[in-house]
DRENTORKOL-3810 file (N, C-alpha, C; in nm, 4 decimals):
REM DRENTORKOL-3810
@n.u->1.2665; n.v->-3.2645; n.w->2.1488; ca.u->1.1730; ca.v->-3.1971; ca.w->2.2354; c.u->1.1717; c.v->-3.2565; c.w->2.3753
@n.u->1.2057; n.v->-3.3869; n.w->2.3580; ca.u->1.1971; ca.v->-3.4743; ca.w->2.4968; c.u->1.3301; c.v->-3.3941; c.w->2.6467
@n.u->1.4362; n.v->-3.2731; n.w->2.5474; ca.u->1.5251; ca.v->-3.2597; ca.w->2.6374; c.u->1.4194; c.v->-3.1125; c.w->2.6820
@n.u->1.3659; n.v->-3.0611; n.w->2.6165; ca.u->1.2977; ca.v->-2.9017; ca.w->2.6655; c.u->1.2245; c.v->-2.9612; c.w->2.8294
@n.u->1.1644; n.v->-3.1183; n.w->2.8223; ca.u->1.0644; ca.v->-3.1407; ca.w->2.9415; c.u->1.1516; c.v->-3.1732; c.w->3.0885
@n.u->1.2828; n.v->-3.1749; n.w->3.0573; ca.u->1.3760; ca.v->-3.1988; ca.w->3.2080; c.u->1.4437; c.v->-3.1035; c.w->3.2256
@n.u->1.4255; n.v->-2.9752; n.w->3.1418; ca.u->1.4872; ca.v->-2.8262; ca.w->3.1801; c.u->1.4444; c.v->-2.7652; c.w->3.3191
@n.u->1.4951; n.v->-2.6879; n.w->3.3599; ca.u->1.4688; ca.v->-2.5782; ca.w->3.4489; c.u->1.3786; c.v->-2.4622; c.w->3.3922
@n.u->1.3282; n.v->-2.3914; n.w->3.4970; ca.u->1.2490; ca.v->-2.2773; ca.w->3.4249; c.u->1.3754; c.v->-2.1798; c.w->3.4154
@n.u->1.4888; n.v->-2.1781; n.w->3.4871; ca.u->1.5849; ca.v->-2.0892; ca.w->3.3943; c.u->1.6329; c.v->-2.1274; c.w->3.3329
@n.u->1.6648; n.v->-2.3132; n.w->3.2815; ca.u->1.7578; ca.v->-2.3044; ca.w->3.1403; c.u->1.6698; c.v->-2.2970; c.w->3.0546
@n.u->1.5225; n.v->-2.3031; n.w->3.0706; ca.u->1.4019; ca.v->-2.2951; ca.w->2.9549; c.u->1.4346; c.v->-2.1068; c.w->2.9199
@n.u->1.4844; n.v->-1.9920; n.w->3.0238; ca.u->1.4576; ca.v->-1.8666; ca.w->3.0127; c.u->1.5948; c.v->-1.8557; c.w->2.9266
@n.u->1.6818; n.v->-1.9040; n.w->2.9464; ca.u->1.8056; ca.v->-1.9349; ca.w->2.8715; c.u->1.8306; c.v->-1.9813; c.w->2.6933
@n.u->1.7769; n.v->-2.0846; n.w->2.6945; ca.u->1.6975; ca.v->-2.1661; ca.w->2.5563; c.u->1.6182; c.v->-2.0246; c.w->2.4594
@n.u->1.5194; n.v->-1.9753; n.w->2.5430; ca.u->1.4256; ca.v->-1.8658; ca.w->2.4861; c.u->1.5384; c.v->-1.7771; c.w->2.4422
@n.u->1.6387; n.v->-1.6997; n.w->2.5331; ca.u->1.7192; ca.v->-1.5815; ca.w->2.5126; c.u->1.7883; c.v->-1.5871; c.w->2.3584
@n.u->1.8436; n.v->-1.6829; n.w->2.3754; ca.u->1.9271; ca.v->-1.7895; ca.w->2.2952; c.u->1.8495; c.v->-1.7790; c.w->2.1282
@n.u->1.7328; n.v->-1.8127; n.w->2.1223; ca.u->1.6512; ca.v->-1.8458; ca.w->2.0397; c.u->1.6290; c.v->-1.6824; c.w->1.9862
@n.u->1.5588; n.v->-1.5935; n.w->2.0765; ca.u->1.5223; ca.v->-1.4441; ca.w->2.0126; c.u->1.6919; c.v->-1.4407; c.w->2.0052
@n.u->1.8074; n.v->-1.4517; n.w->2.0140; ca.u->1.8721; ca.v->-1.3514; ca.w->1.9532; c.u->1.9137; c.v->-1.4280; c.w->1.8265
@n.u->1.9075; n.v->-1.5822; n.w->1.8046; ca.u->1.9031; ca.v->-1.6596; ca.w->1.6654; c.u->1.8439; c.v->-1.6112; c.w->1.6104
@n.u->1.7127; n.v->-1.5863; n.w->1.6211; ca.u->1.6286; ca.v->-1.5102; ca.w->1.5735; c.u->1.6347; c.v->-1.3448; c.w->1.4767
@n.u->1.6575; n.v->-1.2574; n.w->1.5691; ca.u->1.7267; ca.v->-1.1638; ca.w->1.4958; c.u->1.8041; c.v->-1.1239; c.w->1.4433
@n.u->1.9310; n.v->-1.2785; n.w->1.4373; ca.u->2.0079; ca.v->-1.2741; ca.w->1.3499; c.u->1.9594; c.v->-1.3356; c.w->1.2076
@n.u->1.9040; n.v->-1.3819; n.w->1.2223; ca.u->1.8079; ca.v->-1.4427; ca.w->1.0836; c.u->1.7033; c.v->-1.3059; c.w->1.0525
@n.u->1.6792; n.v->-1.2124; n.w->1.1027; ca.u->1.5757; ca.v->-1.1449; ca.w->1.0470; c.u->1.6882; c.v->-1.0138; c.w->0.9569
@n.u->1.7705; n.v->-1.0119; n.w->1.0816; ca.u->1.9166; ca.v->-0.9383; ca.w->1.0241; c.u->1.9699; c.v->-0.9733; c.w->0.8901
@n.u->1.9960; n.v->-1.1296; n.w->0.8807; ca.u->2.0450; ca.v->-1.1592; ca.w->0.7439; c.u->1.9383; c.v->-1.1735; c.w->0.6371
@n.u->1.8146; n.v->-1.1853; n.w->0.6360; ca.u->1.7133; ca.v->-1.1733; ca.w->0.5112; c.u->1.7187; c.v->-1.0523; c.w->0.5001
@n.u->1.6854; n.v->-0.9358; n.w->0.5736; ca.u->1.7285; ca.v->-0.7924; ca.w->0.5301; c.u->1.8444; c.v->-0.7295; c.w->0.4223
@n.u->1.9816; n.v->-0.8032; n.w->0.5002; ca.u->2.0473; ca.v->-0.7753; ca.w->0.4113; c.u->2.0430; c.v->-0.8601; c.w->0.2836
@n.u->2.0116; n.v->-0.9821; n.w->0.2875; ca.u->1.9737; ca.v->-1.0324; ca.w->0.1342; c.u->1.8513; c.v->-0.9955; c.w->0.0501
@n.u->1.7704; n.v->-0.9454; n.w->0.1286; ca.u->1.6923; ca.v->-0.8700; ca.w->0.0337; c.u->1.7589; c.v->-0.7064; c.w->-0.0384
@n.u->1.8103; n.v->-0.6633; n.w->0.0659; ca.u->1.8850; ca.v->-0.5599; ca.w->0.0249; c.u->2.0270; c.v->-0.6021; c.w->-0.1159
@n.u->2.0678; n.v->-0.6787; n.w->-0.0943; ca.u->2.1694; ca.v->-0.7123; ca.w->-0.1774; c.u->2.1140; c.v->-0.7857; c.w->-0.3144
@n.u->2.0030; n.v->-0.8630; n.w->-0.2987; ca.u->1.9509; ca.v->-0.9023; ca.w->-0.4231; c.u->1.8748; c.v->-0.7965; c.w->-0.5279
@n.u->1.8189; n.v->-0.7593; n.w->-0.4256; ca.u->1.7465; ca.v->-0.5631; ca.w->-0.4942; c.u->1.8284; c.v->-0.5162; c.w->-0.5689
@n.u->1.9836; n.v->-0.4692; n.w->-0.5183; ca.u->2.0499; ca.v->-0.3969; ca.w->-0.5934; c.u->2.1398; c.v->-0.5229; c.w->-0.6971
@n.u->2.1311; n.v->-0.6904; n.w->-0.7050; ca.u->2.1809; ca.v->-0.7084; ca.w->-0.7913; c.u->2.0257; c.v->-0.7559; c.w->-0.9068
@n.u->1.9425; n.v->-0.7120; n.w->-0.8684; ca.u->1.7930; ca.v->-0.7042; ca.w->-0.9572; c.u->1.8382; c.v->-0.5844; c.w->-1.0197
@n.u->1.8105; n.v->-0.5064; n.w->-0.9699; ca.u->1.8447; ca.v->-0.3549; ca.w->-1.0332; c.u->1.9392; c.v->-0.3695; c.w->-1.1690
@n.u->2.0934; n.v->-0.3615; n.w->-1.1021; ca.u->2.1607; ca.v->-0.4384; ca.w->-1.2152; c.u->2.1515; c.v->-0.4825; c.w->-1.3333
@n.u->2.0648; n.v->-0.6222; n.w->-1.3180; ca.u->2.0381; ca.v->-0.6621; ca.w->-1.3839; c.u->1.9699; c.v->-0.5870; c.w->-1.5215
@n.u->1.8399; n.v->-0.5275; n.w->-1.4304; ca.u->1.7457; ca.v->-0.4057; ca.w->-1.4930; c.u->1.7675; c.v->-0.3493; c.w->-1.6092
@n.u->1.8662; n.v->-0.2591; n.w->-1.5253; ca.u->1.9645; ca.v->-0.1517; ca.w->-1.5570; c.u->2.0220; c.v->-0.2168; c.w->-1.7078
@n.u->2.0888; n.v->-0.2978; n.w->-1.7150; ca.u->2.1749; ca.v->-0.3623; ca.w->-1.8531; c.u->2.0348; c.v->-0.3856; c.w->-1.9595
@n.u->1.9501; n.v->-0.4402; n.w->-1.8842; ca.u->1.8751; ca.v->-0.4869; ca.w->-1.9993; c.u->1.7803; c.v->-0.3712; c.w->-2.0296
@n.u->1.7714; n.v->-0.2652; n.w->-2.0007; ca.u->1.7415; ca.v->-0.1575; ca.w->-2.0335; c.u->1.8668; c.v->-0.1060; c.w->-2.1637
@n.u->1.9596; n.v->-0.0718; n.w->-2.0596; ca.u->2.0791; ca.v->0.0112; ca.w->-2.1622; c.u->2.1083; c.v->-0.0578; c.w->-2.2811
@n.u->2.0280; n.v->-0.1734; n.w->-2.2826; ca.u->2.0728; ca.v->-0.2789; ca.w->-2.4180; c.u->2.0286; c.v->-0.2134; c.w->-2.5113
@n.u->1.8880; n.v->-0.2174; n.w->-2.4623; ca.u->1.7873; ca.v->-0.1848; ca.w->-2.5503; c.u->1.7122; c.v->-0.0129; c.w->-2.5781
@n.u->1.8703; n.v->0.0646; n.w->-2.5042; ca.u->1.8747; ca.v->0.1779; ca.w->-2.5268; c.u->1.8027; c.v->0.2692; c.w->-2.4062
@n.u->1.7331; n.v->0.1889; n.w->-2.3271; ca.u->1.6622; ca.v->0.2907; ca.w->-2.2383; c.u->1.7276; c.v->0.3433; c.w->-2.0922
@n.u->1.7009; n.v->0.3769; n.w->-2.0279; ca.u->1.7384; ca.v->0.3908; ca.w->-1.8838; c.u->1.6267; c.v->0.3619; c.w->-1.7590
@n.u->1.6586; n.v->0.3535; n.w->-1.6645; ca.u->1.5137; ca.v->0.3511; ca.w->-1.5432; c.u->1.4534; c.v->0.4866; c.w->-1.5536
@n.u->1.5508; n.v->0.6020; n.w->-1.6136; ca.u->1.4106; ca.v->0.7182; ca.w->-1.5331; c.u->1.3292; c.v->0.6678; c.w->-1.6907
@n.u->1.3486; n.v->0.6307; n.w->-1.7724; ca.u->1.2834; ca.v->0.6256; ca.w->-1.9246; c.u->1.1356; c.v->0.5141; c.w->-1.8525
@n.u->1.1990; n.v->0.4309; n.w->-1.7571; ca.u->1.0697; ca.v->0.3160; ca.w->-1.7446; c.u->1.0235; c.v->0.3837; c.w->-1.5812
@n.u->1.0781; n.v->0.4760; n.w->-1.5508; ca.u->0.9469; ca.v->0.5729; ca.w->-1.4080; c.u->0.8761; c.v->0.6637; c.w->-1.4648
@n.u->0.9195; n.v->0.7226; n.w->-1.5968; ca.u->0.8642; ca.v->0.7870; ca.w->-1.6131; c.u->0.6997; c.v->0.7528; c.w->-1.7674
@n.u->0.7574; n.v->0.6285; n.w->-1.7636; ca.u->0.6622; ca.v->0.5263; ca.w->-1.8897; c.u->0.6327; c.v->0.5839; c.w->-1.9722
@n.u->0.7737; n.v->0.6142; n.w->-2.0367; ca.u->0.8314; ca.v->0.5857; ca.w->-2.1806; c.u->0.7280; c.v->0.5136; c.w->-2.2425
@n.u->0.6807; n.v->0.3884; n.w->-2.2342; ca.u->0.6233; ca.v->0.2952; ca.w->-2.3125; c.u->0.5576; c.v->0.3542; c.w->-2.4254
@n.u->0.4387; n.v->0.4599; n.w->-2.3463; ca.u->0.3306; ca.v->0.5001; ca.w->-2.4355; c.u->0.2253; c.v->0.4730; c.w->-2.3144
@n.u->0.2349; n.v->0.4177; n.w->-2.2059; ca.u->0.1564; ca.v->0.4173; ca.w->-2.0863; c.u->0.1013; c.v->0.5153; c.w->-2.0533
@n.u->-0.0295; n.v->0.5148; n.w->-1.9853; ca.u->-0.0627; ca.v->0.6165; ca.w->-1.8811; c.u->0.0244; c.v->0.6845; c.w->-1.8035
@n.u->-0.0483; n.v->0.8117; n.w->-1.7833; ca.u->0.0933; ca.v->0.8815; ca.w->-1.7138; c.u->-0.0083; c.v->0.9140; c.w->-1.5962
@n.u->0.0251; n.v->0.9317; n.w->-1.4712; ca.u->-0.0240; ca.v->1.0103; ca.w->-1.3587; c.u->-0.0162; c.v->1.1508; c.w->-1.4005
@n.u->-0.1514; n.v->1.2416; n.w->-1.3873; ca.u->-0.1581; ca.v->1.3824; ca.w->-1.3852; c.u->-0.1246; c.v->1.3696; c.w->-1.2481
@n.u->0.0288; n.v->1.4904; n.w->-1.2821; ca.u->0.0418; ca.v->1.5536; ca.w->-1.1353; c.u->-0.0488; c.v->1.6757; c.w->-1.0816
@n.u->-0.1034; n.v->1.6468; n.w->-0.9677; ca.u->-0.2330; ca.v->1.7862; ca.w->-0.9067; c.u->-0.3322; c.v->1.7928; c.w->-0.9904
@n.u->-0.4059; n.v->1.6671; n.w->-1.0353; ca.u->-0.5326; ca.v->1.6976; ca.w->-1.0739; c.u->-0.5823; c.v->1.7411; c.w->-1.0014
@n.u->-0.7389; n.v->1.8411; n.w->-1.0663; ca.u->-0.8415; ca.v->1.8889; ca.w->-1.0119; c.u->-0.9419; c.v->1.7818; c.w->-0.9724
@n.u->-0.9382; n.v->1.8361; n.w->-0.8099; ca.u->-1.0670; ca.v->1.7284; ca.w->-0.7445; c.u->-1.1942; c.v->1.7690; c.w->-0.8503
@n.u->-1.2728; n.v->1.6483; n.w->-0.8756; ca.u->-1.3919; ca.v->1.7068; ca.w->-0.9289; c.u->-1.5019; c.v->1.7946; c.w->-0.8674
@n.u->-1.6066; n.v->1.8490; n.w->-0.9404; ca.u->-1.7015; ca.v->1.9391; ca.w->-0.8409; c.u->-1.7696; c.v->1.8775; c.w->-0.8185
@n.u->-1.8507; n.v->1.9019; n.w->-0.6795; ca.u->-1.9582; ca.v->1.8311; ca.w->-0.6052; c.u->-2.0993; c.v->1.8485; c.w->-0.7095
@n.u->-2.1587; n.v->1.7734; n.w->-0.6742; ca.u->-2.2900; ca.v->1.7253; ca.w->-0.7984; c.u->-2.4130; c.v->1.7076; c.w->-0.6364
@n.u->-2.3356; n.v->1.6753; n.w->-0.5733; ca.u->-2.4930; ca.v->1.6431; ca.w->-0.4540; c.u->-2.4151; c.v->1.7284; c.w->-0.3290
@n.u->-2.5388; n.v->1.7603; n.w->-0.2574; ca.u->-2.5033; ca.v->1.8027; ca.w->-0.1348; c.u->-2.6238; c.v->1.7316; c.w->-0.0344
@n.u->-2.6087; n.v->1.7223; n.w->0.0756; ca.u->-2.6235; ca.v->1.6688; ca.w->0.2202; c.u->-2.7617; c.v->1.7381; c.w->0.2262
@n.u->-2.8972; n.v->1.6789; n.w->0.2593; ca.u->-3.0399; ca.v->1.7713; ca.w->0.2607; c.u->-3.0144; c.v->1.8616; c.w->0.4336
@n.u->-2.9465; n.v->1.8426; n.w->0.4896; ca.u->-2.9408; ca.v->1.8846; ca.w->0.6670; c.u->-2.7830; c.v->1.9797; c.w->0.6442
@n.u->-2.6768; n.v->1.9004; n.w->0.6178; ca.u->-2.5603; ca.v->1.9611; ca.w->0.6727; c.u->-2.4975; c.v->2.0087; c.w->0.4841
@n.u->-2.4922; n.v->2.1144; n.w->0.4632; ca.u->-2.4456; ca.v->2.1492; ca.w->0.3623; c.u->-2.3042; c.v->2.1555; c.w->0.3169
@n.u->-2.2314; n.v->2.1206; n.w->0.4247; ca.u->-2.0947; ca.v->2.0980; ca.w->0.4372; c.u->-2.0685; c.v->1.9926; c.w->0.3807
@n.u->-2.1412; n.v->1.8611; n.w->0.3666; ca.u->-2.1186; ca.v->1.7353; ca.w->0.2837; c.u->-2.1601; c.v->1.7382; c.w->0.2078
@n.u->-2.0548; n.v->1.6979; n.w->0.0819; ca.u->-2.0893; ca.v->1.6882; ca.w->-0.0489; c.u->-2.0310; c.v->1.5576; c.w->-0.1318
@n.u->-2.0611; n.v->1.5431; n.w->-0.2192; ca.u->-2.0310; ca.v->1.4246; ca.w->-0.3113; c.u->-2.0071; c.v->1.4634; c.w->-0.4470
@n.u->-1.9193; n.v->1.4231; n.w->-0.4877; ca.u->-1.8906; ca.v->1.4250; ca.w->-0.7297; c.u->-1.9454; c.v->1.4186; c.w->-0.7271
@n.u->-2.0128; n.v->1.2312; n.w->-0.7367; ca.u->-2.1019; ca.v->1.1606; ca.w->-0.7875; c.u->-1.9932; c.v->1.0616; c.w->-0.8630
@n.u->-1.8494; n.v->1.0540; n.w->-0.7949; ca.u->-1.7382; ca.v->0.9725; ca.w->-0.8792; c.u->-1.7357; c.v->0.8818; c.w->-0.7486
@n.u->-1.7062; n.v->0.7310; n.w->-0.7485; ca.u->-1.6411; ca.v->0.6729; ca.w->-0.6762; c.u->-1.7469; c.v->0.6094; c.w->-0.5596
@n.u->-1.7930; n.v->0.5782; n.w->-0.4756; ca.u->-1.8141; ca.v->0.5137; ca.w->-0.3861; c.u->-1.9360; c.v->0.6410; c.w->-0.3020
@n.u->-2.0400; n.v->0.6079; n.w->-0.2935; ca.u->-2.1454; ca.v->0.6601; ca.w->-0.2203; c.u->-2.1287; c.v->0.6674; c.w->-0.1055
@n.u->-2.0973; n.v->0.8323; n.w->-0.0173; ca.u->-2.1535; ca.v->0.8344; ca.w->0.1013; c.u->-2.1978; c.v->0.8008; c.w->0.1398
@n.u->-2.2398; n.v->0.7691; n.w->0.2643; ca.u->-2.3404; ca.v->0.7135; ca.w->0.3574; c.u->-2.4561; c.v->0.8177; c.w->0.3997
@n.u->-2.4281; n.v->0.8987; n.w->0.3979; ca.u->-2.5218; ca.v->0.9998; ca.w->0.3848; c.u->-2.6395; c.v->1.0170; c.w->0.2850
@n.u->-2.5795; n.v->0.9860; n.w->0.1313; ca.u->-2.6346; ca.v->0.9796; ca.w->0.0038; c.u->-2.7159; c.v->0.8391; c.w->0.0218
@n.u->-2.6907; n.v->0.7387; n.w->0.0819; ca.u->-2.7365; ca.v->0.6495; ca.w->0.0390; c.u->-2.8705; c.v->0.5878; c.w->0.1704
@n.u->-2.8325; n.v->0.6440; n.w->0.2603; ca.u->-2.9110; ca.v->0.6658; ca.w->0.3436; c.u->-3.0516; c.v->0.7566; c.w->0.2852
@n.u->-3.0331; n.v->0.8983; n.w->0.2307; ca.u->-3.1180; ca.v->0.9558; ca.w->0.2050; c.u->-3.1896; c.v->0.8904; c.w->0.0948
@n.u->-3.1666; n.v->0.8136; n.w->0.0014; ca.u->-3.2033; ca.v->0.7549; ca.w->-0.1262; c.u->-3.2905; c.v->0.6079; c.w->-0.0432
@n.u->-3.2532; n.v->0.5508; n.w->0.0976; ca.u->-3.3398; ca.v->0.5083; ca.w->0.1368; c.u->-3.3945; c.v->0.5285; c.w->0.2218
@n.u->-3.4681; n.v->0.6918; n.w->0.2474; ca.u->-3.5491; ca.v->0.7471; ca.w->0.2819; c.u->-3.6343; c.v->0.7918; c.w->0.1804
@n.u->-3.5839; n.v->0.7673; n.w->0.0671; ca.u->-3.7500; ca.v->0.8117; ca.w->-0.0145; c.u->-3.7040; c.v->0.9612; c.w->-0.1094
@n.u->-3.5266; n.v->1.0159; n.w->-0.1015; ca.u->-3.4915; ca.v->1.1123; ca.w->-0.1705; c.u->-3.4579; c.v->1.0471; c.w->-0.3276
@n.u->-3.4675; n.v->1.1346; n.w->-0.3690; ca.u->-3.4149; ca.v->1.1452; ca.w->-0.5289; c.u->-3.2787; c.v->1.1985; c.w->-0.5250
@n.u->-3.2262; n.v->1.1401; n.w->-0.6302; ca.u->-3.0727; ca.v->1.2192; ca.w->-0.6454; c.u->-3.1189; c.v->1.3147; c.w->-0.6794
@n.u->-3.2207; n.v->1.3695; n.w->-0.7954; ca.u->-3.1988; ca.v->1.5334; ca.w->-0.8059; c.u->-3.2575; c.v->1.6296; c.w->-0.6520
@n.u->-3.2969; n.v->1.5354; n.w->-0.5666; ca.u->-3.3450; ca.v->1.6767; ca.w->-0.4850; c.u->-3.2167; c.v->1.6560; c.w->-0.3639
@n.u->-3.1047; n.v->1.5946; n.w->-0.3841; ca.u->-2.9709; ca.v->1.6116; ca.w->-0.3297; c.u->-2.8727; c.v->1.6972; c.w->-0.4226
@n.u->-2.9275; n.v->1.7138; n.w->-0.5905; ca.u->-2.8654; ca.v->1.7897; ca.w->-0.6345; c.u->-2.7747; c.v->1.9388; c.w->-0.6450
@n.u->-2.6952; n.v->1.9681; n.w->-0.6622; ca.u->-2.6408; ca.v->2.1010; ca.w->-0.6449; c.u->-2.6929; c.v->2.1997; c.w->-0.7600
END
């Protein structure tokens, strides 16, 4: 560090240049080693699947006996509506409006937000 303090401010702008493009050559090569280890993970995967008879779409699509994602569930129906703006509504699934919870500490009841 003792040589950075007898630099110039251009061999210090030099040093810097120097450094960002070391730099993005190191960000360059973890990319590609992440890229190259991925596909020798995969690989790997892949065999120890086909060992044991399965394939990857068998484990995207969880084969196991897992939960499956419903594709296009139905949003649920609104259960409360907004006492002012009738345009806001709520299930009654998940995380309370601010609206709802505001009115509940004003002195409302959920049933008189009811639908």
């Amino acid at each position: 560090m003792a040589e950075l303090d007898t630099m110039t401010k251009a061999d210090l702008a030099k040093e810097r240049a120097a450094a960002e493009e070391r730099l993005k050559e190191i960000r360059k090569a973890e990319a590609e080693y992440d890229g190259r280890r991925l596909r020798e993970l995969k690989g790997q995967i892949e065999k120890m699947l086909a060992d044991e008879g399965y394939s990857m779409a068998d484990l995207m699509q969880g084969r196991s006996g897992g939960k499956k994602a419903v594709a296009g569930a139905a949003k649920a129906p609104a259960k409360y509506r907004h006492p002012e703006n009738p345009s806001l509504t709520w299930s009654g699934r998940g995380r309370q409006p601010g609206w709802y919870k505001e009115a509940l500490a004003a002195g409302k009841s959920p049933e008189d937000m009811a639908i």
